[in-house]
Residue frames as a rotation matrix with the C-alpha (Angstrom) as fourth column:
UNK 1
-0.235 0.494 0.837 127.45
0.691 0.690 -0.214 100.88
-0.684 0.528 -0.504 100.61
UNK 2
-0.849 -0.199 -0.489 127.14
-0.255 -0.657 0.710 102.25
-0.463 0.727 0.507 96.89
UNK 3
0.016 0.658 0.752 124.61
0.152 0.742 -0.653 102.00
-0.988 0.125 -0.088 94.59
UNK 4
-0.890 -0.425 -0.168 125.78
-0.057 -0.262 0.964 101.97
-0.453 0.867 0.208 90.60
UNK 5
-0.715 0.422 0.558 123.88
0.645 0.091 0.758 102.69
0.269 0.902 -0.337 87.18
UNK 6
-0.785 0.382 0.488 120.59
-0.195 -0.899 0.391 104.05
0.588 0.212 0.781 88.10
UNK 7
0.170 0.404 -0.899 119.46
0.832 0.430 0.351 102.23
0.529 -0.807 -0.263 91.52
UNK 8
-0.172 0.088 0.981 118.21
-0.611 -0.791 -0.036 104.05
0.773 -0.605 0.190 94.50
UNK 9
-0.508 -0.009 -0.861 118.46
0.432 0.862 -0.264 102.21
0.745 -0.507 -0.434 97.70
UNK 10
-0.214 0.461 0.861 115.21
-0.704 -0.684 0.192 103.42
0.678 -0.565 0.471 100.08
UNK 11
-0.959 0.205 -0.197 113.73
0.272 0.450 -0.851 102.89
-0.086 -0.869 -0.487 103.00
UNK 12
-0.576 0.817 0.026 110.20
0.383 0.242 0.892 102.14
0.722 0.523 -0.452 103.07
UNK 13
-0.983 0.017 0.184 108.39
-0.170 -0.473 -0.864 104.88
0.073 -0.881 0.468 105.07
UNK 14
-0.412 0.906 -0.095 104.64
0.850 0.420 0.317 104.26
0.327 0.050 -0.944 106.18
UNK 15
-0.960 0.274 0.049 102.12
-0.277 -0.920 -0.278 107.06
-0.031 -0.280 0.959 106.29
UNK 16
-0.361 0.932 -0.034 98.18
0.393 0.119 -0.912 107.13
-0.845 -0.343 -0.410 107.47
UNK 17
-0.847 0.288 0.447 95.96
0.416 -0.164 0.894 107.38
0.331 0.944 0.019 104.08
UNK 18
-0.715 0.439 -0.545 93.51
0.138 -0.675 -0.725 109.07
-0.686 -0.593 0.422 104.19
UNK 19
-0.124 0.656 0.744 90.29
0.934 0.331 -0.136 109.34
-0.335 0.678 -0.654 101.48
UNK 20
-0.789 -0.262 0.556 89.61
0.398 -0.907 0.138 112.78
0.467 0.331 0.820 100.10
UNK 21
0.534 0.742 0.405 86.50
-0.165 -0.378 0.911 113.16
0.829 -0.553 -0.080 102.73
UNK 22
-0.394 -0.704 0.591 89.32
-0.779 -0.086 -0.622 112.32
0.488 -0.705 -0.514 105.61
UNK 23
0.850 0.526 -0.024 88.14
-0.523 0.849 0.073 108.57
0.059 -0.049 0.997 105.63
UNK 24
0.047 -0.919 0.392 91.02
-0.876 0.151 0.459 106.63
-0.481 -0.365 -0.797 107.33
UNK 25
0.399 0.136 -0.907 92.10
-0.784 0.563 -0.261 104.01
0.474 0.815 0.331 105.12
UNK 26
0.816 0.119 0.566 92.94
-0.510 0.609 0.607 100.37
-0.272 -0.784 0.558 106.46
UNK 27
-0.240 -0.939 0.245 96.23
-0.288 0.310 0.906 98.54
-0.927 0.147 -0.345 106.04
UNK 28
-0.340 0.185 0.922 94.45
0.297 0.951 -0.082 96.73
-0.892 0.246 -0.379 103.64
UNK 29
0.921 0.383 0.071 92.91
0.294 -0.564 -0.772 99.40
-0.256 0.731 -0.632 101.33
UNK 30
0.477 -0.773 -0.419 96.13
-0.555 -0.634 0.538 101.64
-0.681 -0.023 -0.732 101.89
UNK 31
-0.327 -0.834 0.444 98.18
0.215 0.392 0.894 98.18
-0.920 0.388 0.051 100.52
UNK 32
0.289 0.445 0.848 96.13
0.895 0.188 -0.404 98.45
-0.339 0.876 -0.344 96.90
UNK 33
0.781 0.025 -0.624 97.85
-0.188 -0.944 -0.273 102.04
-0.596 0.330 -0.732 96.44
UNK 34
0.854 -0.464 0.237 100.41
0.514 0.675 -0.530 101.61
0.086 0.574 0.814 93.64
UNK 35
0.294 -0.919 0.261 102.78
0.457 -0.105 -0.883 104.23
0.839 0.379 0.390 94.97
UNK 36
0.566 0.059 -0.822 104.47
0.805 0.176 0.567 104.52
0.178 -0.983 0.052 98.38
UNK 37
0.823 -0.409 0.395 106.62
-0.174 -0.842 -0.510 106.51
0.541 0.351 -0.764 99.86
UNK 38
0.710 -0.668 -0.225 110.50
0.635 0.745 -0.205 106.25
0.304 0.003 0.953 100.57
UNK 39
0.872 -0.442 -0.209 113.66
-0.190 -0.699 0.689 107.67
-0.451 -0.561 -0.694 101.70
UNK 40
0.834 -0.395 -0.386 116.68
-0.033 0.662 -0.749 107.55
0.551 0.637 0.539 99.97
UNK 41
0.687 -0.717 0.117 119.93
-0.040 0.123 0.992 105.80
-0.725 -0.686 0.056 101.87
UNK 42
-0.123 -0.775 -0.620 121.65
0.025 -0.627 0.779 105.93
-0.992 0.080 0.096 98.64
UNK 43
0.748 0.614 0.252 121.44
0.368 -0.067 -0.928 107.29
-0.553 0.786 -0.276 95.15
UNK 44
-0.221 -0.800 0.558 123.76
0.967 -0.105 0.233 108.59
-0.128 0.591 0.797 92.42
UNK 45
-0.533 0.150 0.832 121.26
0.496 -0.742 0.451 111.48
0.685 0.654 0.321 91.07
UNK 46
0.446 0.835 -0.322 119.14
0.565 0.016 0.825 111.67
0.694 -0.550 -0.465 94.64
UNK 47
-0.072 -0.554 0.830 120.02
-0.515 -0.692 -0.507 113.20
0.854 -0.464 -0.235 98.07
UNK 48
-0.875 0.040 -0.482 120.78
0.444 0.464 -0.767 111.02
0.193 -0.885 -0.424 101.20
UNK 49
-0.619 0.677 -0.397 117.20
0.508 -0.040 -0.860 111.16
-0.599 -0.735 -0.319 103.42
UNK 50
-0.720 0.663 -0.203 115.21
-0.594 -0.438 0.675 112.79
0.359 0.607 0.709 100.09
UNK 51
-0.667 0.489 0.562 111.92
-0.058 0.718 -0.693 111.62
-0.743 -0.495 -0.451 100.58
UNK 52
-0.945 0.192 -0.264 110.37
-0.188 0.343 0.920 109.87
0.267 0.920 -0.288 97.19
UNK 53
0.238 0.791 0.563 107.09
-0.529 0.592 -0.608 108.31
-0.815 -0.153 0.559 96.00
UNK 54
-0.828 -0.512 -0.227 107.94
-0.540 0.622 0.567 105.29
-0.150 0.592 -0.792 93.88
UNK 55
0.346 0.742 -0.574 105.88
-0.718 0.603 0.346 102.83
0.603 0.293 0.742 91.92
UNK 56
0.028 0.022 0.999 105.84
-0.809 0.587 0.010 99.77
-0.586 -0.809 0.034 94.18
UNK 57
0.874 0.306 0.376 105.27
-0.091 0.866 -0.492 97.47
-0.476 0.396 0.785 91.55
UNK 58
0.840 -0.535 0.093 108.71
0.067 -0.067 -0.995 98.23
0.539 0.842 -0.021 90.57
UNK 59
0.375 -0.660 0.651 110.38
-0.782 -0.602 -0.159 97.37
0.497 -0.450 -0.742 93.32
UNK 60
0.806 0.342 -0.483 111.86
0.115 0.709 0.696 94.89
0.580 -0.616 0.532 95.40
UNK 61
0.775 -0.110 0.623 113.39
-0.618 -0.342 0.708 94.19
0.135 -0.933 -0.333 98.82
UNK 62
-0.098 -0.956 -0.276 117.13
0.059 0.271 -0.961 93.04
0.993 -0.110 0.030 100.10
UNK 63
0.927 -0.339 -0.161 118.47
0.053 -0.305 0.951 92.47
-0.372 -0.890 -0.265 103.45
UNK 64
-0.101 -0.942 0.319 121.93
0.182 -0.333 -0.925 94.69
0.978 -0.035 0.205 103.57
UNK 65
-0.704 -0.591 0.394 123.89
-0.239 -0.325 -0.915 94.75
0.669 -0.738 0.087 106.92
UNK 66
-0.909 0.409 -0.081 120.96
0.415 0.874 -0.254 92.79
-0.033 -0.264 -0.964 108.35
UNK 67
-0.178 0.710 -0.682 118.28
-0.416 -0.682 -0.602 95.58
-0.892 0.177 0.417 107.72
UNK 68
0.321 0.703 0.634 115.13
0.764 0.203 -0.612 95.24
-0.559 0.681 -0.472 105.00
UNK 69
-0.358 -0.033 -0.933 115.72
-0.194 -0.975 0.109 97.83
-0.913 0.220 0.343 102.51
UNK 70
0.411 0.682 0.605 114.31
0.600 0.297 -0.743 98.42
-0.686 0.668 -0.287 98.84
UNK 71
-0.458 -0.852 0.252 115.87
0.366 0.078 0.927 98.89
-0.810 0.517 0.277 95.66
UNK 72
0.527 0.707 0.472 114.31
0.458 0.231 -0.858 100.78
-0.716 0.668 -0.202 92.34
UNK 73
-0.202 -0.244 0.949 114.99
0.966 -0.211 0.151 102.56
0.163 0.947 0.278 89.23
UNK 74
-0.873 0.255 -0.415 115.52
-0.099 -0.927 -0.361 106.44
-0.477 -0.274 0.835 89.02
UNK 75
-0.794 0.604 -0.075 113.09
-0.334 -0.330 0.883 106.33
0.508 0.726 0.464 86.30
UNK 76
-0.176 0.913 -0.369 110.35
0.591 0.398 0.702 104.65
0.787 -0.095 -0.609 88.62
UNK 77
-0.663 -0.315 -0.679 110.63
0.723 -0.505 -0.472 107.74
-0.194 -0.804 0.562 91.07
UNK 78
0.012 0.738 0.675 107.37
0.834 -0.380 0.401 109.78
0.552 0.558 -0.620 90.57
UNK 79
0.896 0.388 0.213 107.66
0.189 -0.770 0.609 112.34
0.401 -0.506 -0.764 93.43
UNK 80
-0.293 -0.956 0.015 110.49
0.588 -0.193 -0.785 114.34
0.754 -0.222 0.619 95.00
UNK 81
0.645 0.761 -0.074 109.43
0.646 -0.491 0.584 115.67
0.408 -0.425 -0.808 97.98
């Protein structure tokens, strides 16, 4: 599987928020963050298994090969980790 133009096909990775006093955030708070973080399974400009933060609101979800996966723009890629 390819992805063309300037799609990045990730996997959505979940991580424990955390407030800046080390207040554990609840699914629920955590969902209201506007950027997540991801892996990429493939990219043109990315590396296989980079791990990203992306705007969420600029995404959305596919099933390929019977698996969830998520689809954005390079340009909505805010973090390269």
């Amino acid at each position: 599987m390819k992805v063309i133009n300037d799609y990045i096909l990730i996997e959505k990775l979940s991580e424990e928020r955390k407030t800046e006093h080390g207040i554990l955030l609840s699914g629920h708070d955590a969902k209201d963050m506007r950027y997540r973080k991801g892996k990429v399974l493939s990219s043109g400009n990315l590396n296989e298994g980079d791990t990203i933060y992306y705007d969420k609101t600029r995404s959305f979800a596919l099933i390929v090969e019977g698996k969830e996966v998520t689809v954005i723009r390079m340009a909505d890629v805010v973090v390269v980790l």
